[in-house]
N, CA, C and O of each residue as an XYZ file, in Angstrom:
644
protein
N       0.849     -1.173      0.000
C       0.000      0.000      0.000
C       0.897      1.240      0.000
O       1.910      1.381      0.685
N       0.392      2.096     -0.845
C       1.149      3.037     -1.181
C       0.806      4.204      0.261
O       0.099      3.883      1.216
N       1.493      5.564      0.107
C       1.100      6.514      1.370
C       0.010      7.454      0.765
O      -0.346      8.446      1.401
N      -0.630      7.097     -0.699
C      -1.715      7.898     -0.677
C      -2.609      6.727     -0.572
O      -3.704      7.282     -0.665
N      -2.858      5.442     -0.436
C      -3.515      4.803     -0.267
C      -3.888      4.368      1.368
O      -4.824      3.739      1.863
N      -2.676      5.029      1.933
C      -2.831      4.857      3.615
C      -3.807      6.105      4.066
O      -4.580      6.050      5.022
N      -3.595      7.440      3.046
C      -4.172      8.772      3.858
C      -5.840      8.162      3.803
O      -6.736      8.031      4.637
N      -5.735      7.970      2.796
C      -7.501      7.767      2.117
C      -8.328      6.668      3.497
O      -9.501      6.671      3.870
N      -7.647      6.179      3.773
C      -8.770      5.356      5.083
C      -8.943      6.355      6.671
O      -9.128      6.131      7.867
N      -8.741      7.558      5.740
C      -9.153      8.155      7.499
C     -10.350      9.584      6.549
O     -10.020     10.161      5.512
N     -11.104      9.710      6.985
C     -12.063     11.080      6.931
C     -12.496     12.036      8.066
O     -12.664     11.594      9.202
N     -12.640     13.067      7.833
C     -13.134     14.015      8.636
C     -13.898     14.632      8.547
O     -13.590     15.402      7.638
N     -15.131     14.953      9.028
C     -15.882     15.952      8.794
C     -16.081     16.962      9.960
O     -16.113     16.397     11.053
N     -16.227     18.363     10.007
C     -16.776     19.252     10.415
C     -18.425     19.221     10.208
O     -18.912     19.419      9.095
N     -19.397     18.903     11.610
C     -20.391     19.710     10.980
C     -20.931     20.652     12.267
O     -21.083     20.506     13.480
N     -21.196     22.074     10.911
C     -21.261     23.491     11.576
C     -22.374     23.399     11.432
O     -22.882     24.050     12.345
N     -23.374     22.838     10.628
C     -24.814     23.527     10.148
C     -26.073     22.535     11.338
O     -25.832     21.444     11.855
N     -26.948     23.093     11.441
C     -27.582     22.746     12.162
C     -28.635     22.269     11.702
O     -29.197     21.489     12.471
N     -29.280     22.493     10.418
C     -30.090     22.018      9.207
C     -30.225     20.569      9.215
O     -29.257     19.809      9.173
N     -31.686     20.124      9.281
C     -31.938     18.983      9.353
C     -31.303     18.408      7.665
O     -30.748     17.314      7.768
N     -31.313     18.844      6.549
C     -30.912     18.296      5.386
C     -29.491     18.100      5.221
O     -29.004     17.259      4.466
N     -28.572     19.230      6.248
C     -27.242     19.174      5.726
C     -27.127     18.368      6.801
O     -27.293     17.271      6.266
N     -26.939     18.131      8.071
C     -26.819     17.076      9.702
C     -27.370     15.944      8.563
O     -26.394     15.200      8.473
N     -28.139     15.549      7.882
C     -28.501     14.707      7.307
C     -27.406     14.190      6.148
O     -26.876     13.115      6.428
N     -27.041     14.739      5.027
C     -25.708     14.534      4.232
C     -24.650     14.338      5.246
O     -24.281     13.165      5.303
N     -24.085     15.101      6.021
C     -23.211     14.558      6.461
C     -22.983     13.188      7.219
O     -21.913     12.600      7.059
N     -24.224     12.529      8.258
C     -24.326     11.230      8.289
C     -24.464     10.373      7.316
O     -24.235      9.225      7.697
N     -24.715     10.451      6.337
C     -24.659     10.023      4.962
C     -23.301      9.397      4.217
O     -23.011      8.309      3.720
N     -22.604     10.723      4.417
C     -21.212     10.538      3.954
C     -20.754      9.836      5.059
O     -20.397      8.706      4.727
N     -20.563     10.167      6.802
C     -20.149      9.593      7.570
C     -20.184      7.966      7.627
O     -19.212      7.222      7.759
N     -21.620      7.588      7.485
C     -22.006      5.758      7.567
C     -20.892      5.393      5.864
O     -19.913      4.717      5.547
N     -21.573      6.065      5.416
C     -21.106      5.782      4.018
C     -19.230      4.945      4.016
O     -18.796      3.882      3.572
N     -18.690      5.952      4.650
C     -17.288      6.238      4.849
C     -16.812      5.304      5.741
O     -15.716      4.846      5.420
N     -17.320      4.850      6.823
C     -17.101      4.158      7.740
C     -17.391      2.671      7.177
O     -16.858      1.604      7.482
N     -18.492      2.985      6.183
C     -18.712      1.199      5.897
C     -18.205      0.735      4.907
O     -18.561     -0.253      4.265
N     -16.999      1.708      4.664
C     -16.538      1.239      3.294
C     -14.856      1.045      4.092
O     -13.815      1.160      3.446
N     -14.902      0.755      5.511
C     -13.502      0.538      6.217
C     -12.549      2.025      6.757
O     -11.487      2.074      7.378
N     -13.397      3.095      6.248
C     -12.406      4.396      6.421
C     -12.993      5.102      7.454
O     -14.104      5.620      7.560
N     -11.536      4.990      8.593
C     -11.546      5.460      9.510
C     -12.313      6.904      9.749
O     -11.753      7.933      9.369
N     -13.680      6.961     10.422
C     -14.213      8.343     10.126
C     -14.631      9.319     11.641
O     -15.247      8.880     12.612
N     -14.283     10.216     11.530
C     -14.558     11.454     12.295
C     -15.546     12.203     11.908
O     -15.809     12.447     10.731
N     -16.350     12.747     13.196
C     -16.975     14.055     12.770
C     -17.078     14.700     14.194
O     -17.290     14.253     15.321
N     -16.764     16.333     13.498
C     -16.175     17.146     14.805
C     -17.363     18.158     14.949
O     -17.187     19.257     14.423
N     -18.333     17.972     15.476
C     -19.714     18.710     15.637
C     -19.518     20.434     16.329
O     -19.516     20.367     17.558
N     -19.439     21.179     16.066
C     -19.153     22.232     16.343
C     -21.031     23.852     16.187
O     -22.033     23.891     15.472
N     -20.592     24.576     17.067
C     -22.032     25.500     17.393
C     -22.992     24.887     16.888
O     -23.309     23.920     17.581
N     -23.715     25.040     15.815
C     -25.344     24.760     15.363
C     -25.601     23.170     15.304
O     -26.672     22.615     15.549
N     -24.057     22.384     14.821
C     -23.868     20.936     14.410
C     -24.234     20.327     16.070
O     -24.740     19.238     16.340
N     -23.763     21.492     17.110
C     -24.337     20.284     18.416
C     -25.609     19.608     18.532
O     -25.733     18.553     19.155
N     -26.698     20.287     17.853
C     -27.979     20.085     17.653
C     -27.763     18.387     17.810
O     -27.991     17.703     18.808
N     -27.273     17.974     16.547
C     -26.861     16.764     15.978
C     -27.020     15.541     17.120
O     -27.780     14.577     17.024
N     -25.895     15.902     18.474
C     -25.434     15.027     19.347
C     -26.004     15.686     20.742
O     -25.271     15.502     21.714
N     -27.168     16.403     20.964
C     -27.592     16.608     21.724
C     -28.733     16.407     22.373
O     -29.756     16.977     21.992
N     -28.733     15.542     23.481
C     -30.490     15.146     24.636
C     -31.185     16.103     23.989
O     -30.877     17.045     23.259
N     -32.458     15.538     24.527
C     -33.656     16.575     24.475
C     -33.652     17.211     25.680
O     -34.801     17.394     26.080
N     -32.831     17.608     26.395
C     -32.752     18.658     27.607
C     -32.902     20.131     27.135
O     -32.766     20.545     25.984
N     -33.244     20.918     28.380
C     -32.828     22.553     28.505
C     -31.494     22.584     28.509
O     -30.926     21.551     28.862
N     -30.651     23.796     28.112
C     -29.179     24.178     28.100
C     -28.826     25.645     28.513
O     -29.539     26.564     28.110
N     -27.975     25.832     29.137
C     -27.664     27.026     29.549
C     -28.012     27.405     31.055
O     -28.966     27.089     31.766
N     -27.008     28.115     31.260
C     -26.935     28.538     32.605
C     -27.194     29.958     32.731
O     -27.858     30.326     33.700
N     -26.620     31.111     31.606
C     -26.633     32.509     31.662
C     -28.142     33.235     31.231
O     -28.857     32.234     31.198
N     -28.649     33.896     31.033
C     -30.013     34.416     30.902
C     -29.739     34.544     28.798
O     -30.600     34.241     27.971
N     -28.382     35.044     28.499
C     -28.264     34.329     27.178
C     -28.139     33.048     26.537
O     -28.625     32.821     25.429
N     -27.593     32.335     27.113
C     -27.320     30.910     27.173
C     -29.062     30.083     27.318
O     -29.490     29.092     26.728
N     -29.610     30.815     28.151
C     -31.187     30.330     28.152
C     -31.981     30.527     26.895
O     -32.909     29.762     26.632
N     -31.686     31.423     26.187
C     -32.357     32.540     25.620
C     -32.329     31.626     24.311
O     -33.199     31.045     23.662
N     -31.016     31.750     24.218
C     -30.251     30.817     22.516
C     -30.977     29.046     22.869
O     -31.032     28.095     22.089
N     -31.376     29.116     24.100
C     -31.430     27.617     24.094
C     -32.607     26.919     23.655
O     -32.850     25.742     23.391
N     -33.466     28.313     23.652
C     -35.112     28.249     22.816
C     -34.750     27.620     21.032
O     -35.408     26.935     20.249
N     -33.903     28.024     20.987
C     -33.557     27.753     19.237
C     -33.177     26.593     19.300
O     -33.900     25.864     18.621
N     -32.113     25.905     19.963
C     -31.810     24.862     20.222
C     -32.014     23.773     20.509
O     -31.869     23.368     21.662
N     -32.687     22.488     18.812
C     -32.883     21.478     19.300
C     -32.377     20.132     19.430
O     -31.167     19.912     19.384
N     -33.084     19.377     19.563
C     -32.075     18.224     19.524
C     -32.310     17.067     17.966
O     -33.370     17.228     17.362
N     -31.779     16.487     17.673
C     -31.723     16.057     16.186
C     -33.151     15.554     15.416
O     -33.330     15.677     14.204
N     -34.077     14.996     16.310
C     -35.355     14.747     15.729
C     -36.167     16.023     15.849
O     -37.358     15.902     15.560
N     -35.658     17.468     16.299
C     -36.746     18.726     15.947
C     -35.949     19.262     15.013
O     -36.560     20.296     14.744
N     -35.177     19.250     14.471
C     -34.068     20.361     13.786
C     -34.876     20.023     12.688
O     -35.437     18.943     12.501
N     -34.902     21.423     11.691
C     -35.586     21.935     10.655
C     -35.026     22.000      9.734
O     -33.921     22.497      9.955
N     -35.256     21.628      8.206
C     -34.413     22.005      7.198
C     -34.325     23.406      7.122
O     -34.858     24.272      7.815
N     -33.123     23.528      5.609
C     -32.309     24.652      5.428
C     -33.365     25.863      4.513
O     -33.309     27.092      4.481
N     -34.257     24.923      3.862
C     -35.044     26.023      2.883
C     -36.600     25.307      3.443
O     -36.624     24.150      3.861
N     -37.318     25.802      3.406
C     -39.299     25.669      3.790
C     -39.039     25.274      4.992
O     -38.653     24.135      4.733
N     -38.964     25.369      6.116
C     -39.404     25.213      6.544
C     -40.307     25.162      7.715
O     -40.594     24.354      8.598
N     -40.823     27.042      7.152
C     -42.590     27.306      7.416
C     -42.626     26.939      9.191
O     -43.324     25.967      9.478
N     -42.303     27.268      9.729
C     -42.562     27.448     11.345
C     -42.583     25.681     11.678
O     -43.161     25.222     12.663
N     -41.957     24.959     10.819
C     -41.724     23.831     11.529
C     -42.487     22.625     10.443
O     -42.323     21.406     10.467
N     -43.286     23.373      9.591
C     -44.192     22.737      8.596
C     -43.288     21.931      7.834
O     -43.642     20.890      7.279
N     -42.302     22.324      7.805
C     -40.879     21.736      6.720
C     -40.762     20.712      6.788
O     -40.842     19.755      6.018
N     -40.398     20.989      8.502
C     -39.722     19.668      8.987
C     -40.913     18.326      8.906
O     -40.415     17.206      8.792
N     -42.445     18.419      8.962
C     -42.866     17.711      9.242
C     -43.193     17.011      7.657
O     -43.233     15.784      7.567
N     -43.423     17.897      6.412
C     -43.879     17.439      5.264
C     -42.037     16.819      5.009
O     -42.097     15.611      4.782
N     -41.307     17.066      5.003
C     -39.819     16.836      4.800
C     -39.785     14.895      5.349
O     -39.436     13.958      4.631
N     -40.283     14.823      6.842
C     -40.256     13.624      7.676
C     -41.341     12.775      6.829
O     -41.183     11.609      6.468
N     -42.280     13.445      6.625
C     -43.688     12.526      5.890
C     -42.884     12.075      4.432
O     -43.083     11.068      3.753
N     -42.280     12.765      4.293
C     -42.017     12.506      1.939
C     -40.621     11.515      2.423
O     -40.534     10.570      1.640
N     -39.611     11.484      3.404
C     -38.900     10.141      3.737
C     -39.424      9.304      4.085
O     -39.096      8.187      3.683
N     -40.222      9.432      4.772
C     -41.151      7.630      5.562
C     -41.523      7.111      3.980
O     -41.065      6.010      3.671
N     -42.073      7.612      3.284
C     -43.063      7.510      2.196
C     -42.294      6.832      0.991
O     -42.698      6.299     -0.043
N     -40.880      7.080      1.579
C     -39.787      6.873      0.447
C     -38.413      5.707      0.538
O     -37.595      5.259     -0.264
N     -38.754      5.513      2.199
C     -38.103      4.662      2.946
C     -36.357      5.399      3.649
O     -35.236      4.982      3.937
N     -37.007      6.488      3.637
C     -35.437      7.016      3.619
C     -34.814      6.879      5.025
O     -35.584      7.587      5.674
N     -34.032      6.478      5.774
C     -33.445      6.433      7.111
C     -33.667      8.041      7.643
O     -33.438      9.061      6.992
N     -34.228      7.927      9.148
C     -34.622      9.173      9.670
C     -33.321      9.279     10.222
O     -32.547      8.345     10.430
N     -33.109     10.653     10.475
C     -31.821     11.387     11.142
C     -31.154     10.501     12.295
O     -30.015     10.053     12.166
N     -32.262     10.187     13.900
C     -31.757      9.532     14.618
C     -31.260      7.801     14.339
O     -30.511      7.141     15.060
N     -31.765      7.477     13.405
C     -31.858      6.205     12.574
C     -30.216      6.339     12.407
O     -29.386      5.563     12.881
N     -29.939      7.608     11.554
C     -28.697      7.657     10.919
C     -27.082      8.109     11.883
O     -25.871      8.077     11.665
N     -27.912      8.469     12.887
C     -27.140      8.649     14.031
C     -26.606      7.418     14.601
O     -25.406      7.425     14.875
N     -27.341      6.273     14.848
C     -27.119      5.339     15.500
C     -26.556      4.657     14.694
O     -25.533      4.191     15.196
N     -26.762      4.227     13.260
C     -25.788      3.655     12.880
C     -24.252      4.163     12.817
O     -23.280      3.408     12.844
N     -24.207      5.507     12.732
C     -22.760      6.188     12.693
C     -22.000      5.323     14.092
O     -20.974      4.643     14.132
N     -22.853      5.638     15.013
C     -22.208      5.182     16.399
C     -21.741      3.500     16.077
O     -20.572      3.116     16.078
N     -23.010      2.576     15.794
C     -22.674      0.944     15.320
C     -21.303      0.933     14.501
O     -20.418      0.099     14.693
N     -21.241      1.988     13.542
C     -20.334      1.949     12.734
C     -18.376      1.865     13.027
O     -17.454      1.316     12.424
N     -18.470      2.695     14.213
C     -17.726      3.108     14.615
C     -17.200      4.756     14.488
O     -16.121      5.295     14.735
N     -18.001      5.067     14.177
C     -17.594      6.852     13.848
C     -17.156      7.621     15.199
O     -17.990      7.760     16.094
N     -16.133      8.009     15.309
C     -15.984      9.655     16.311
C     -16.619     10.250     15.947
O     -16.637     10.788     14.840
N     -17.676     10.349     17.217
C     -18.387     11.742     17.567
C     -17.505     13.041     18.608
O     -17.547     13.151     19.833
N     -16.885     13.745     17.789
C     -16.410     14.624     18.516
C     -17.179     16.248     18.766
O     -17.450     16.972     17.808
N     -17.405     16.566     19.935
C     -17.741     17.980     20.224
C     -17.157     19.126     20.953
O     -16.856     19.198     22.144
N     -17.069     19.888     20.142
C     -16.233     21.400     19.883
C     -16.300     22.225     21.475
O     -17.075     23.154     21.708
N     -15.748     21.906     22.033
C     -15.422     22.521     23.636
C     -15.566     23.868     23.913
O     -16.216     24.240     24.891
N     -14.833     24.913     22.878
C     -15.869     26.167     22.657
C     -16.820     26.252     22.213
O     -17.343     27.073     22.966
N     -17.599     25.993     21.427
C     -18.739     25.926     21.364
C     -19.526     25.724     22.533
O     -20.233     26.600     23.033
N     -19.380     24.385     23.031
C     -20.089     24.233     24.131
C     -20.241     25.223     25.591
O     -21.143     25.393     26.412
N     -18.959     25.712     25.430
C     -19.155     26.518     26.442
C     -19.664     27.669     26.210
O     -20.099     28.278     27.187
N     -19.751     28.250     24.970
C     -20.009     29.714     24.695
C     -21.692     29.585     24.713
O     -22.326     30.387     25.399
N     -22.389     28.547     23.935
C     -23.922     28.084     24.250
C     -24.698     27.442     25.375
O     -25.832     26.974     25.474
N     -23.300     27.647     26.476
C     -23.795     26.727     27.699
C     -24.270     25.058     27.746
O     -25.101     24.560     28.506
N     -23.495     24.402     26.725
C     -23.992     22.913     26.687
C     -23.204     22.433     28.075
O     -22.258     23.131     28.440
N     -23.545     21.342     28.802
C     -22.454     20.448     29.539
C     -22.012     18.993     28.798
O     -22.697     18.502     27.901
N     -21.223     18.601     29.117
C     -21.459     17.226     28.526
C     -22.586     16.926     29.135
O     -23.540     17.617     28.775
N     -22.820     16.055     30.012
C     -23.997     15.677     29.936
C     -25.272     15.995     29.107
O     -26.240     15.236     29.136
N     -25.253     17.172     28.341
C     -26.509     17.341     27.671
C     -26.438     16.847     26.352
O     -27.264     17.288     25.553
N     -25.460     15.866     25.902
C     -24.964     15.156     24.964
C     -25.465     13.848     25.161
O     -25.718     13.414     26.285
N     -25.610     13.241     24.183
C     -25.958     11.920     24.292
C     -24.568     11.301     24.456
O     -23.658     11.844     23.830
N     -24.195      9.904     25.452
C     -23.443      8.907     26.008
C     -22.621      9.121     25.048
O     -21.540      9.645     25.317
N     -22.973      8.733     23.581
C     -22.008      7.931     22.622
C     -21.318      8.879     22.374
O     -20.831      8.716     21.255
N     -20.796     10.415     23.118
C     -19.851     11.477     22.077
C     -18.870     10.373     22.881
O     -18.986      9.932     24.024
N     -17.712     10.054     21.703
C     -16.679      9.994     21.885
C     -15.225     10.889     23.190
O     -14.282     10.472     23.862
N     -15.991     12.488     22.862
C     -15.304     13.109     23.443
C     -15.273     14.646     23.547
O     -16.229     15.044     22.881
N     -14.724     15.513     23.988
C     -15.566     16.934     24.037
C     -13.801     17.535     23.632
O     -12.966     17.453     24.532
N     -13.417     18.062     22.362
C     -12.395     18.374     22.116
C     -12.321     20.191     21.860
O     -13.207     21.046     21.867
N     -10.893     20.261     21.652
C     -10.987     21.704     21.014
C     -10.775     21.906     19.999
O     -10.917     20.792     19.495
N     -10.337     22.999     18.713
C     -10.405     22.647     17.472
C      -8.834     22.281     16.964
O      -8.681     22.014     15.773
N      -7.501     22.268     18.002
C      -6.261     21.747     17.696
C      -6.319     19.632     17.575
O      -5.413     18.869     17.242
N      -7.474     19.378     17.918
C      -7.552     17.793     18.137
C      -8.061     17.585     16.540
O      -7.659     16.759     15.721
N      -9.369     18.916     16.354
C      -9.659     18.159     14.927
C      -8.356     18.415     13.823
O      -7.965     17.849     12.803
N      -8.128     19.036     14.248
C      -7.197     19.762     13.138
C      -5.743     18.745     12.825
O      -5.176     18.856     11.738
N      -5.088     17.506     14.168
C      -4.646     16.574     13.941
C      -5.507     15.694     13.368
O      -5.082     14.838     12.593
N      -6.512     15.773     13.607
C      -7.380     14.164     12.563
C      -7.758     14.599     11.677
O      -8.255     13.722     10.970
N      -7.863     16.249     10.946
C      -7.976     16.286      9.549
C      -6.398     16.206      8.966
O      -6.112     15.693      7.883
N      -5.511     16.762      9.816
C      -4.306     16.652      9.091
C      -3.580     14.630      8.540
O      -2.731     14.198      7.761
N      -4.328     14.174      9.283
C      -4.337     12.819      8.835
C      -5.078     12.167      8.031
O      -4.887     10.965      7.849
N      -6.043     12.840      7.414
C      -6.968     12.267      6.712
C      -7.178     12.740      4.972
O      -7.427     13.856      4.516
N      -7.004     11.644      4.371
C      -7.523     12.232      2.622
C      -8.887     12.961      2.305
O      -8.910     13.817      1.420
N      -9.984     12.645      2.988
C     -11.125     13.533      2.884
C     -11.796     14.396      4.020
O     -12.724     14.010      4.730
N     -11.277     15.426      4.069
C     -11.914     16.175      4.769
C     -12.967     17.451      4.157
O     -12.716     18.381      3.392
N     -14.266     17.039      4.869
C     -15.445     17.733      4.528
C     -15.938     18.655      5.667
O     -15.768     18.240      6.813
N     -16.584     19.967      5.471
C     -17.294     21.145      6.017
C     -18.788     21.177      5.595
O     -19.243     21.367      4.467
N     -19.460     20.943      6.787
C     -21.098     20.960      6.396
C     -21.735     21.981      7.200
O     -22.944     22.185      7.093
């Protein structure tokens, strides 16, 4: 095996977006990546905590409360275009069932079966008032952005969502 054939079994992803369609592609690529043997990461950072986060309250500061109204956890998160005070999300959920498409938490859990790092962005968390605990079990780990930045520097595909 050659050393571009060694980089290629590791991936990384960043996800920033909080969008039920893009949190959605990126588990996509993630299972995808992982089930094809390549070592995969994803480094969940501000809106992406949505992704790996309980259905708890968050925040401690009267801002931190405030932002935490916006803040949901992966089966409320709304797509990126329609979606209409929440109407999106629900005609969006109805046209996948209908289509057989794997729902978000569906796609979550296999990432975890898979073996994927779930990593979450330590500033972030603190600047939105998350604790760990308001994470679901399976994060791997609560990093800062010098940790992702060694596992993208090791990796042939690194992606931003």
């Amino acid at each position: 095996m050659n050393e571009h054939e060694h980089e290629a079994r590791k991936a990384s992803i960043v996800v920033f977006s909080g969008d039920m369609d893009k949190v959605m592609a990126a588990f996509i690529i993630a299972t995808t990546a992982a089930a094809s043997g390549i070592e995969t990461t994803m480094f969940f950072t501000f809106w992406g905590l949505q992704a790996i986060k309980k259905r708890v309250s968050t925040g401690q500061t009267l801002f931190q409360r405030m932002l935490s109204l916006f803040f949901k956890d992966i089966d409320r998160i709304g797509p990126s275009k329609l979606n209409m005070g929440g109407m999106g999300r629900w005609m969006f959920k109805k046209m996948m069932k209908q289509q057989n498409v794997t729902t978000l938490p569906e796609l979550r859990q296999m990432a975890i079966d898979l073996g994927v790092k779930l990593l979450a962005c330590q500033m972030s968390m603190e600047v939105m008032g998350i604790r760990r605990e308001d994470l679901i079990d399976e994060v791997t780990d609560v990093v800062g952005a010098a940790t992702y930045i060694a596992e993208a520097n090791q990796s042939h595909i690194t992606l931003f969502i």
